[in-house]
C-alpha positions in Angstrom: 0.0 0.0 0.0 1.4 3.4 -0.9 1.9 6.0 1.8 -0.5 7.8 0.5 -3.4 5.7 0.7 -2.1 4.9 4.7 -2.1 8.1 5.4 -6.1 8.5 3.6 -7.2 5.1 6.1 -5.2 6.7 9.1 -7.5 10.0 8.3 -10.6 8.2 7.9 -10.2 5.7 11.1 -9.4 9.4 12.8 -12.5 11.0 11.7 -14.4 8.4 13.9 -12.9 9.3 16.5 -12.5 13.2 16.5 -14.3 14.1 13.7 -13.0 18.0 13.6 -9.7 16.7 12.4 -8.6 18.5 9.2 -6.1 16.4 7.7 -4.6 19.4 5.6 -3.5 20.9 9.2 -1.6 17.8 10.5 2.3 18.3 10.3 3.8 14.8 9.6 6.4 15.2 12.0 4.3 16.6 14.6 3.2 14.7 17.9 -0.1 13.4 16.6 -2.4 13.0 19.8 -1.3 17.0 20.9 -2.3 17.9 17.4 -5.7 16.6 17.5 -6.0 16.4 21.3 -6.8 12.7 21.6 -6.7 11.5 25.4 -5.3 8.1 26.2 -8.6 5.9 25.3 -9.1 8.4 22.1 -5.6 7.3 21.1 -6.2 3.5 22.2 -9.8 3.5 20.2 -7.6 4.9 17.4 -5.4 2.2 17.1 -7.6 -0.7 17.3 -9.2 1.0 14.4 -6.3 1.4 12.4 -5.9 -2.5 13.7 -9.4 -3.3 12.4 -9.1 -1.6 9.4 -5.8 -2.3 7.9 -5.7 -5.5 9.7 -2.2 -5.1 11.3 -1.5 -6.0 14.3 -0.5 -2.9 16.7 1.2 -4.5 20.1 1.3 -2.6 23.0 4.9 -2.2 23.4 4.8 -0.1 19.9 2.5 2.9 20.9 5.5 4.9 22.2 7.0 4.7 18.4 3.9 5.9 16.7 3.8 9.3 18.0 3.6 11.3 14.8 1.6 11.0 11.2 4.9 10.4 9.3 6.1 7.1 12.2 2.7 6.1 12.0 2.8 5.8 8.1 6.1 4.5 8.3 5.3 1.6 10.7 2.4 0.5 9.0 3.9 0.3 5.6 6.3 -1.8 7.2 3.6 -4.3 8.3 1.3 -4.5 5.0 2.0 -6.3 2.3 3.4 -4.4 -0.8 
């Protein structure tokens, strides 16, 4: 999957959650949860969506590495299949 298209399922899992998120505003490189002020179970529930969706498992020991848009897109493409 292209980063692209990651980046559009990471966006539309988001919307669920906090659906004032305006993707155009997000700076890859940016702690993600500050920059749409997710709490702790916002950011959980956010990741077992991206789990449901994209079907990759997310262990626990990981969430400390996905704290911005571009790590996010960057560990996922790691785990789906080209």
């Amino acid at each position: 999957m292209e980063p692209n298209q990651i980046r559009d399922q990471i966006f539309a899992v988001m919307k669920g959650i906090a659906p004032e998120v305006n993707p155009a505003e997000i700076q890859p490189d940016a702690p993600l949860r500050d920059q749409v002020d997710l709490d702790s179970m916002d950011y959980l529930n956010f990741l077992i969506g991206l789990h449901q969706k994209l079907g990759v498992e997310i262990p626990e020991e990981d969430y400390g590495k996905l704290t911005t848009l571009e790590k996010l897109v960057a560990y996922l493409s790691s785990k789906l299949p080209d």
